[in-house]
ZAMARGU-4260 file (C-alpha; in steps of 0.2 Angstrom, whole numbers, plus 5000, padded with zeros to 4 digits):
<rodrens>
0) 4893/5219/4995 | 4888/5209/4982 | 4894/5190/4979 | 4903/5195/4964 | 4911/5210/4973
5) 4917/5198/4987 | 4924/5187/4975 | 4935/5200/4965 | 4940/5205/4982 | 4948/5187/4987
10) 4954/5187/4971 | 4964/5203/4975 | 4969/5196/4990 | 4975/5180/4985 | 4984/5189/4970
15) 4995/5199/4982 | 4996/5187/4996 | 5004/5173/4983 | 5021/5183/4983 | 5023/5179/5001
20) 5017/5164/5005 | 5016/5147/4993 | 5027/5128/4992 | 5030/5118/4982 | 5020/5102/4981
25) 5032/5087/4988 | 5020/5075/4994 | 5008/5063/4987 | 4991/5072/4994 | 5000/5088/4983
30) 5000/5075/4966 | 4983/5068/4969 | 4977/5087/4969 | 4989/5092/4956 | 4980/5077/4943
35) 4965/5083/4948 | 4968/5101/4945 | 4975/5098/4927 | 4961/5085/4923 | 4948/5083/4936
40) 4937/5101/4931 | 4924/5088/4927 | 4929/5074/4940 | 4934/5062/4925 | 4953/5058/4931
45) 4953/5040/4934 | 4955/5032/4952 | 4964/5019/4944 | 4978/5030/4937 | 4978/5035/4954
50) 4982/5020/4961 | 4994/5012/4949 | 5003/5028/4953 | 5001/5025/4971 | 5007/5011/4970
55) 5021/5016/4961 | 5024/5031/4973 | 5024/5018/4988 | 5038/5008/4979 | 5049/5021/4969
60) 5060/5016/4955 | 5078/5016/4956 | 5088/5027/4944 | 5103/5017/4944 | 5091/5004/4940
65) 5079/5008/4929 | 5068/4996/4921 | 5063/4995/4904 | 5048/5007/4902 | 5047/5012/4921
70) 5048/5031/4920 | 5033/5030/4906 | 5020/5028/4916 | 5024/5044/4923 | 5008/5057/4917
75) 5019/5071/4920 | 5036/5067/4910 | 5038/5071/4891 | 5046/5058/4879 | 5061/5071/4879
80) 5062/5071/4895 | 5061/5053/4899 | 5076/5051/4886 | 5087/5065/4896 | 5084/5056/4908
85) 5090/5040/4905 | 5105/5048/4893 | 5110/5056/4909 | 5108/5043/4921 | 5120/5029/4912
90) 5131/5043/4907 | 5132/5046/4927 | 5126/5030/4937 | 5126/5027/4950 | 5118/5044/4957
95) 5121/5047/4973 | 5103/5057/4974 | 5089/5062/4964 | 5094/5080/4967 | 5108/5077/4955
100) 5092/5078/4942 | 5097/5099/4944 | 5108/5094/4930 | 5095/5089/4918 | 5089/5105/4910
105) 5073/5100/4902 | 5068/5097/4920 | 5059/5113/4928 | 5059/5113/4949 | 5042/5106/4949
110) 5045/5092/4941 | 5062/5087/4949 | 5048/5089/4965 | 5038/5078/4958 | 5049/5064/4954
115) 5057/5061/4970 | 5038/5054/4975 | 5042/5040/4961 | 5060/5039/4962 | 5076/5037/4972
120) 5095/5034/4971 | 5101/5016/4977 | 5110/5003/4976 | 5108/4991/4963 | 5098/4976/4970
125) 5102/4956/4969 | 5099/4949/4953 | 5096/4931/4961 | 5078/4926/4963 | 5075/4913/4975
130) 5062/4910/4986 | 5072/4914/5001 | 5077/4931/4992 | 5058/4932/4988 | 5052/4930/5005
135) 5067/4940/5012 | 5058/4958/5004 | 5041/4952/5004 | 5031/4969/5008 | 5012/4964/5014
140) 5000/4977/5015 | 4982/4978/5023 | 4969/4993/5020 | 4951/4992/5032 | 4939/5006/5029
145) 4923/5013/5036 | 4911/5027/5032 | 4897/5033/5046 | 4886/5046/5040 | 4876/5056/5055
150) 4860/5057/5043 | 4850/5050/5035 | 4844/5048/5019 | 4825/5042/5013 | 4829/5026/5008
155) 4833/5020/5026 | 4815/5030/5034 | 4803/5016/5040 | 4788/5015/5029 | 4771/5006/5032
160) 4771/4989/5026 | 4758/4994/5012 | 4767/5007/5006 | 4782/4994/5004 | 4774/4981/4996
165) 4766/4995/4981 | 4786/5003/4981 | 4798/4990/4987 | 4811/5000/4980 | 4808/5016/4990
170) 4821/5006/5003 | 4839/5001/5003 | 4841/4983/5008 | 4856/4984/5018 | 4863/4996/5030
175) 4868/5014/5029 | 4888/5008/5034 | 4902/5008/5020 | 4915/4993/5023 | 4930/4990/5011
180) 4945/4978/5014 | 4960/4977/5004 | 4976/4966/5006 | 4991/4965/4995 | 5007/4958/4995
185) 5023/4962/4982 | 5040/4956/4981 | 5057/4962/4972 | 5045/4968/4956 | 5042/4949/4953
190) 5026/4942/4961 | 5011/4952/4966 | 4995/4948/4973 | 4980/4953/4983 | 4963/4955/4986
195) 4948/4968/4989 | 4931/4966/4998 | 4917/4979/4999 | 4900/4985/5004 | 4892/5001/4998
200) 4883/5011/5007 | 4864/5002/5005 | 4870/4985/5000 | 4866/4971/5010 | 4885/4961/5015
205) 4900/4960/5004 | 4892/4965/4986 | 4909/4966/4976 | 4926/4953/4979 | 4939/4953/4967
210) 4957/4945/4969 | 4973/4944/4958 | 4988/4938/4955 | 5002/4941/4944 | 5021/4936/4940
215) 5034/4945/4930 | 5049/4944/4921 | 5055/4926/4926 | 5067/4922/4910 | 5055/4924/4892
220) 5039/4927/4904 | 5038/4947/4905 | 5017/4945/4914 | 5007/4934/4918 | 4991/4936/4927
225) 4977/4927/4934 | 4961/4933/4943 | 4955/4949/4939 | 4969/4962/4930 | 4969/4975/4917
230) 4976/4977/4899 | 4980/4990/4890 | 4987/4990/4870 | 4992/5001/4857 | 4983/5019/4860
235) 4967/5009/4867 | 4958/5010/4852 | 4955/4990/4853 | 4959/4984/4873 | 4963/4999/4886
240) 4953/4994/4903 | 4963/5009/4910 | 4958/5027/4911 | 4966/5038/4900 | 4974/5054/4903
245) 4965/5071/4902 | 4970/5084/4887 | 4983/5094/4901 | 4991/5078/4903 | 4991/5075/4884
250) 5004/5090/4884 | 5017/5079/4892 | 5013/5060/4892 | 5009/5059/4873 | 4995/5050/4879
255) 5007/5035/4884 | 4994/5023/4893 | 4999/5003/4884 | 5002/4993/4899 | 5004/4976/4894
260) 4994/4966/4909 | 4991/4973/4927 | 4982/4972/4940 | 4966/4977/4944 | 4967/4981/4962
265) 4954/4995/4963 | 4933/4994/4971 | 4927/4997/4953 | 4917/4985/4947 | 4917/4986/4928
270) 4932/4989/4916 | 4942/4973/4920 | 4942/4955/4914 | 4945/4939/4924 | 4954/4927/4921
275) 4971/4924/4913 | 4985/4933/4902 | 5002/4930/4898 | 5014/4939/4890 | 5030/4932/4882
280) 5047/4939/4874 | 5057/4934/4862 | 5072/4944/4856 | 5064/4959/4848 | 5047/4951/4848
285) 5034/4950/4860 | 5019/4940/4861 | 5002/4942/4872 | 4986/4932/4875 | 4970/4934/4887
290) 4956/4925/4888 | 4942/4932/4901 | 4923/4928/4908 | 4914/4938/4920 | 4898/4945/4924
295) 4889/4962/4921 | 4877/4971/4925 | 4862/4976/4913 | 4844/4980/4913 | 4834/4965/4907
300) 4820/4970/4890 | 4804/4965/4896 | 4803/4950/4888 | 4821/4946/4896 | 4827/4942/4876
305) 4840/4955/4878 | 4848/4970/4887 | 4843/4986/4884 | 4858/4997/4894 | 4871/4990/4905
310) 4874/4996/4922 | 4891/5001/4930 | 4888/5011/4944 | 4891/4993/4954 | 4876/4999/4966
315) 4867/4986/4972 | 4855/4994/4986 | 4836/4991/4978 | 4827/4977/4973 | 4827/4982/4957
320) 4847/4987/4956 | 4849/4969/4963 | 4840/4962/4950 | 4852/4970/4939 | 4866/4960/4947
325) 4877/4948/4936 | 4862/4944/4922 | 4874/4945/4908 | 4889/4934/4905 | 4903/4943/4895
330) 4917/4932/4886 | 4933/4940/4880 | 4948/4934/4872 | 4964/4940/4859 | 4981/4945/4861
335) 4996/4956/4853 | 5010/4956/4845 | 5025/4966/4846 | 5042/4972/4838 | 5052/4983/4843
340) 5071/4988/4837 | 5079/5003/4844 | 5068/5018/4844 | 5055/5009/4833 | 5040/4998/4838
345) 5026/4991/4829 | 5011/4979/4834 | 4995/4970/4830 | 4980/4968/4841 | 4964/4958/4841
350) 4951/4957/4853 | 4935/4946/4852 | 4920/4950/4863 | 4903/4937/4868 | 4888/4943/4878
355) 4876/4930/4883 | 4862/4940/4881 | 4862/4951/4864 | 4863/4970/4867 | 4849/4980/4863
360) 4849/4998/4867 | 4833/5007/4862 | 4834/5019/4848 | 4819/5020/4839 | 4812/5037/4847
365) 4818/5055/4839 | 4824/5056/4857 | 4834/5041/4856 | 4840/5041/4839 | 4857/5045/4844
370) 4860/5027/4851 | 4857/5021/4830 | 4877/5017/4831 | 4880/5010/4849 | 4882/4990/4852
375) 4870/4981/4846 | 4871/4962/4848 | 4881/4948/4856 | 4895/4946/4844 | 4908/4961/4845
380) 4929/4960/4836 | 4940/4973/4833 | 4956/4973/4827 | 4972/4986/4823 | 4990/4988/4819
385) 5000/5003/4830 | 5018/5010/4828 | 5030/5021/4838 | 5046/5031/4837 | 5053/5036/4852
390) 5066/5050/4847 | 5077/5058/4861 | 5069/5077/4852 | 5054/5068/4841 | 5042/5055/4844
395) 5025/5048/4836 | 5013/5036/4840 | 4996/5029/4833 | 4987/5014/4831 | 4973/5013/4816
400) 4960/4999/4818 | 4943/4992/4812 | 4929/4983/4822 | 4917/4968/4814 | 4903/4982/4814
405) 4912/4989/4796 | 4917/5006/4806 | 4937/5012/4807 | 4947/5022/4820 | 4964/5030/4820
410) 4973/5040/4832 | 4992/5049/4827 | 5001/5059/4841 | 5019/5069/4837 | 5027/5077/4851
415) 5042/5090/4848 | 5055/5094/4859 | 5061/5114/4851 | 5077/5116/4862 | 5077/5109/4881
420) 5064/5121/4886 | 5049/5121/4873 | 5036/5105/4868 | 5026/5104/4854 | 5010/5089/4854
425) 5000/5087/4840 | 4986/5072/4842 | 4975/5070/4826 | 4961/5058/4827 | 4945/5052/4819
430) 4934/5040/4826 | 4919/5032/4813 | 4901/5033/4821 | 4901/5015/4816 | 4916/5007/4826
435) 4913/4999/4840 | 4926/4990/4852 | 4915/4988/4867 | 4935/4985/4877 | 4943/5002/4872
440) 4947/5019/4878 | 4957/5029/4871 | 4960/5050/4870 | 4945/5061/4867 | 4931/5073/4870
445) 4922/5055/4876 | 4934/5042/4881 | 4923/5028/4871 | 4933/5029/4855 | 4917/5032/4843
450) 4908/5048/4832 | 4921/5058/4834 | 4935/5068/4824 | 4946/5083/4830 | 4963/5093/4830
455) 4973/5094/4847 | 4987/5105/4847 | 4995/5110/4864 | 5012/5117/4871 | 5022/5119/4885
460) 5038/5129/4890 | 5050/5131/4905 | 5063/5143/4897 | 5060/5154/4912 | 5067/5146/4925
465) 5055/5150/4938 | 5040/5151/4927 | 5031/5137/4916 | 5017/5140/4905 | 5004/5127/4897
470) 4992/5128/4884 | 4981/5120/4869 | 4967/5121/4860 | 4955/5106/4853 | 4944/5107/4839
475) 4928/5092/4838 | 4917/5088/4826 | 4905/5076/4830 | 4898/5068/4812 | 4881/5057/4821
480) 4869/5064/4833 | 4874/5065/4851 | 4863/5066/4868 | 4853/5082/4866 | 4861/5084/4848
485) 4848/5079/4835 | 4863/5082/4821 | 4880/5085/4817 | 4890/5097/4830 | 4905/5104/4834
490) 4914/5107/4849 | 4931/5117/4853 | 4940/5118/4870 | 4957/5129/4873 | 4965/5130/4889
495) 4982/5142/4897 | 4991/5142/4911 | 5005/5150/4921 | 5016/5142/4934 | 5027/5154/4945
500) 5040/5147/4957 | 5050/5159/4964 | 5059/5150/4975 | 5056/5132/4984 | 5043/5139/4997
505) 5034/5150/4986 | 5023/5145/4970 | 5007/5150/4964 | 4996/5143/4947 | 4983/5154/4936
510) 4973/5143/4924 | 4960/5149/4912 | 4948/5135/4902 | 4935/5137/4891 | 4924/5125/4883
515) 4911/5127/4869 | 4900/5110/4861 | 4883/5113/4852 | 4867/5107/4858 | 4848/5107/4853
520) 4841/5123/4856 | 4820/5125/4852 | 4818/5142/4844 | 4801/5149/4835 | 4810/5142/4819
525) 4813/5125/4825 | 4827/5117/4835 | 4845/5124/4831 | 4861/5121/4836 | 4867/5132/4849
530) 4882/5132/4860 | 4883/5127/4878 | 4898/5137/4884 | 4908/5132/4900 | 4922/5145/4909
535) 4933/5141/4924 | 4945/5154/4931 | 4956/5146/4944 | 4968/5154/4955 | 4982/5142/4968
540) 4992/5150/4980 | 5004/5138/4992 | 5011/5147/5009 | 5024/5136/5019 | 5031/5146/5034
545) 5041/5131/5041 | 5042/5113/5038 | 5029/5108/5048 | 5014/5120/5042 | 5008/5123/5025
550) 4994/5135/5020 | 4985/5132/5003 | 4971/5144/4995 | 4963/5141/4979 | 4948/5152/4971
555) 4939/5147/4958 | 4924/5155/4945 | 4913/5147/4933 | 4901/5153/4922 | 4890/5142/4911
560) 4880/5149/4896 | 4866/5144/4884 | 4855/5154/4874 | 4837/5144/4880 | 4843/5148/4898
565) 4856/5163/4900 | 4871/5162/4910 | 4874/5155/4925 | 4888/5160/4939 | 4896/5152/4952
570) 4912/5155/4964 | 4922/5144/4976 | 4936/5149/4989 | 4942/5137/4998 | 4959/5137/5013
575) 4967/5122/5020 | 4980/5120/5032 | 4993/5105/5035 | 5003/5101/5051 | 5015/5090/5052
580) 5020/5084/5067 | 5038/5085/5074 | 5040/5068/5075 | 5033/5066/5059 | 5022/5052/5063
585) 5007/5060/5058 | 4997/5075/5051 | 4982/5085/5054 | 4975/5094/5037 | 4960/5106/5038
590) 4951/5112/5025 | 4935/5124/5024 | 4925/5129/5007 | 4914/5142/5002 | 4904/5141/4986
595) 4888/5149/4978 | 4883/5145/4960 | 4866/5149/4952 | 4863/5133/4947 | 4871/5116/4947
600) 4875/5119/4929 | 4890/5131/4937 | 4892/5118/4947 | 4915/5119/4952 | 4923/5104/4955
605) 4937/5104/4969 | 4951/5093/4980 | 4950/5090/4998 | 4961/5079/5009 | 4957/5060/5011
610) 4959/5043/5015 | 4972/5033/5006 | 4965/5025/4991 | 4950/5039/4992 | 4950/5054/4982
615) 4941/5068/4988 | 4937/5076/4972 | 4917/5084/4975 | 4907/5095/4964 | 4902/5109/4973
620) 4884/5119/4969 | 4872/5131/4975 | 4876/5141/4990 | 4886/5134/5006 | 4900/5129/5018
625) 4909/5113/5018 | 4924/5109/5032 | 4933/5096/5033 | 4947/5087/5047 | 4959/5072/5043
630) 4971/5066/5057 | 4984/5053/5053 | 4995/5045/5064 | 5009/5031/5063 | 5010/5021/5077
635) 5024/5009/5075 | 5026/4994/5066 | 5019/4999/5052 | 5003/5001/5059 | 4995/5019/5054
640) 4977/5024/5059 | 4968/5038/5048 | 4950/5048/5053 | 4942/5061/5043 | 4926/5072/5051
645) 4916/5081/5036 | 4903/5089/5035 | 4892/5102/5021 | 4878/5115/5027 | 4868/5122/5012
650) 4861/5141/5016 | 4849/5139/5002 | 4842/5122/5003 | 4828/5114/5016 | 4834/5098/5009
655) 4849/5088/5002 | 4844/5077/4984 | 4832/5068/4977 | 4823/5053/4979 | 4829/5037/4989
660) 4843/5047/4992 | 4835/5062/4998 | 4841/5071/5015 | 4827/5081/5024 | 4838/5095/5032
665) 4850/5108/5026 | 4866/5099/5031 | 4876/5084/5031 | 4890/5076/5041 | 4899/5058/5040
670) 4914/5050/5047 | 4928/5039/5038 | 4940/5028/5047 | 4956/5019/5039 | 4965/5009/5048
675) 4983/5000/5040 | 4996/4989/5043 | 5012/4988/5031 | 5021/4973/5038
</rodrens>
């Protein structure tokens, strides 16, 4: 039989066996999965979304006591649905539980699931902030990690002492152990502070120590922050150190991602600033200011006059990524302004960026041409004016700006709510090869808002009650070279899918996304542009026979196609099964995938179970078997311990990678440990 024959038999399988066995996702492992599965067919969702909403999930909102903006920075609400919402709530308070939601009808069953993750129905807390009341809900968390892998990789072989000195960084300098340490404390959504410590895999001691602090609304102070933290303004076309939701998302969120201050509490090591923000209001009015100054990584010019990329991986294992460690100074500073008055909002942002070393990327190669329009220099401003109406049934955003370089960017999103069942987003955007605003990120093919113009236009609908259907389709054009693009392109992206929930134990999803961009392609004729086209096919079914068990299969295709290099195929199938145990102090998930690809450009990307604050989101290719066990358990006092056993054998492969990083065997198995203490 061959692979492809196999497949369409699981398919078959999985088709019938959906109508008898499926749940619904109601717990957070379920949302991490969902995000990914919406967003992640490229690994591009952001670990910090994730944790914000982690957060969140481990602190829900009260809906007798919303607070101003809370449900926003939920991806998967619409603007019409957050105003149902609310109208309902103060036309109801105080709910007695969130399954009085049913009464909403722009709400479909999974996302009333959904929200009881982030929210609940309580009592209206004290209003009187003392330090006694502070101290009295004080919630303190501590995370420990650590990662053993049972291989290992060529960077920790032992080399003769000549071969070290002629290739020093053929080793790691540090061991082959991952450590991370994270402690947090939070109090009545008025202080918050912690810190995080930790050693890659290679590194040599703690590489990467961040800490934060932040307090908020305390009379006309609604932020303020010092340490490390987060900013995010406007649409992100000047200051968003945030990720930003993926084009499924965009269907609901409206792209909604202006945070004001926040912390940074996540490992990564780039995309924040340190030092100190505050944010002020006044009646209608609002004010902000934050001044910043941290190092960077970046790779030194020869002649050390300048920096030719920067670096961002945060990896520190070689001599020479170590000398790459904190050579370039960045200073950052600006602020917003902002007036709001009912459903209207309008604001100014400026944001002013110094490197110590001027930037310098290399672009005078036909090969590196591409770079022409990238940061050049040490001097970087941008600045922008944005506006918002937030209608109960219509609601635009967008934010137009312009950067010292002479380039301009603008971004305008309409969402329409046509009846309680059907939503209509619109995002038009255009995005000059010449701006630069080396602090944004905003919605896109690329998240660096730059060379780039295109049409989104997506829609969604739940007037089936047990059925809810997504789709959209996004038109690029891309005016200045790109990498492998020695001219103008285009690309185009569509994307449909089908929910059905029967009933609360039973769902399954079928999505279908296609994308198509231009590259270089070398003919007889010359180079032309051809398009690189990408396909996935995914199929979800959920099975929970009780309470305590739930089964969860998913298949995937792929298929990748060019003209210099054919197509190339690929499959996954993939079971997991959770158990829940009868205390329900702990859980066992295990998962098992099987995958064959031709190539690693039909490469799939897939979800496992993890540790908290890890998201086990891997890109699977070639031809193999990877199994996977996670036990949790709660032992009292808030004390919880958490192991997961992995490991990946390859039935193609004599070896694992390439390089410093290169396995010399088929297989590979590691080990990670979590232990936590909520006191």
């Amino acid at each position: 039989m061959s692979r492809w024959r196999f497949f369409s038999f699981v398919w078959f399988v999985c088709a019938w066996t959906v109508y008898a066995d499926a749940q619904l996702p109601v717990c957070w492992e379920d949302f991490v999965e969902w995000m990914y599965a919406a967003d992640g067919e490229e690994g591009d969702v952001g670990e910090d979304v994730l944790e914000e909403l982690y957060e969140l999930h481990c602190h829900p909102l009260n809906l007798n006591d919303i607070p101003e903006g809370g449900l926003e920075t939920l991806p998967f609400l619409s603007d019409s649905q957050i105003k149902d919402i609310v109208y309902y709530v103060e036309r109801n308070k105080p709910l007695a539980s969130t399954g009085e939601l049913m009464a909403v009808e722009s709400l479909d069953a999974v996302t009333r699931a959904f929200l009881q993750l982030f929210c609940y129905a309580g009592k209206v807390p004290e209003r009187n902030i003392t330090i006694k009341s502070l101290l009295k809900y004080l919630e303190n968390e501590l995370v420990a990690r650590t990662d053993v892998p049972f291989y290992t990789k060529a960077a920790y072989q032992d080399y003769p002492a000549e071969v070290l000195e002629k290739s020093p960084n053929k080793v790691y300098r540090g061991s082959r152990l991952y450590h991370s340490l994270r402690y947090s404390f939070k109090s009545m959504n008025k202080v918050e502070a912690g810190f995080q410590m930790e050693k890659d895999a290679g590194e040599k001691g703690a590489d990467h120590i961040s800490a934060y602090a932040l307090v908020h609304d305390i009379g006309a102070l609604r932020t303020a922050a010092v340490g490390n933290y987060r900013i995010s303004f406007g649409q992100g076309l000047v200051v968003n150190t945030s990720s930003t939701f993926g084009k499924t998302m965009m269907l609901g969120s409206l792209g909604r991602r202006e945070r004001g201050i926040f912390r940074h509490s996540s490992m990564s090591e780039c995309a924040y600033f340190s030092g100190a923000a505050a944010a002020f209001a006044h009646g209608s009015w609002q004010f902000t200011a934050f001044g910043s100054r941290r190092n960077a990584d970046g790779t030194m010019l020869t002649d050390s006059s300048g920096i030719s990329s920067l670096k961002t991986d945060g990896l520190h294992r070689t001599p020479l990524e170590y000398s790459k460690k904190g050579n370039l100074k960045v200073t950052d500073w600006g602020g917003n302004i902002r007036f709001s008055y009912k459903a209207f909002e309008i604001s100014a942002t400026a944001s002013v960026t110094r490197y110590s070393l001027p930037l310098a990327p290399k672009h005078d190669t036909p090969s590196s041409l591409y770079r022409l329009y990238n940061a050049h220099g040490t001097d970087f401003s941008a600045y922008s004016a944005a506006y918002a109406y937030l209608g109960r049934r219509f609601s635009v955003r967008g934010e137009t700006a312009i950067s010292s370089e002479g380039g301009m960017a603008t971004i305008n999103t309409l969402q329409m709510a046509l009846g309680d069942y059907n939503h209509l987003t619109v995002v038009q955007r255009s995005y000059g090869a010449r701006y630069v605003a080396v602090n944004s990120c905003s919605f896109g093919d690329n998240a660096r808002p730059q060379n780039e113009s295109g049409l989104f236009v997506g829609w969604n609908t739940s007037m089936w009650r047990k059925i809810k259907m997504e789709a959209y389709v996004d038109a690029v054009y891309f005016p200045w070279m790109k990498y492998k693009v020695s001219g103008s392109s285009h690309a185009v992206e569509g994307m449909w899918q089908v929910a059905y929930t029967p009933r609360r134990d039973l769902s399954f999803a079928l999505r279908y996304r296609v994308k198509a961009r231009q590259q270089d392609c070398k003919t007889d004729e010359g180079t032309v542009l051809r398009y690189l086209t990408t396909q996935h096919v995914r199929l979800q079914c959920l099975y929970a026979p009780s309470s305590r068990l739930a089964l969860k299969t998913v298949a995937i295709a792929t298929a990748s196609s060019f003209a210099s290099t054919g197509t190339d195929k690929g499959f996954l199938v993939s079971e997991n099964l959770r158990w829940r145990f009868c205390s329900g102090k702990g859980r066992l998930d295990f998962s098992v995938v099987y995958f064959n690809t031709d190539s690693y450009a039909a490469r799939i990307y897939a979800y496992e179970p993890s540790l908290l604050y890890v998201y086990g989101f891997s890109s699977y290719f070639y031809h193999g078997l990877r199994t996977s066990v996670l036990a949790s358990f709660a032992f009292g006092g808030g004390l919880s311990a958490t192991a997961k056993l992995g490991g990946t054998r390859y039935f193609n492969r004599t070896s694992i990678g390439t390089g410093t990083e290169m396995i010399a065997a088929n297989h590979r198995e590691d080990l990670q440990m979590q232990l936590r203490w909520k006191f």
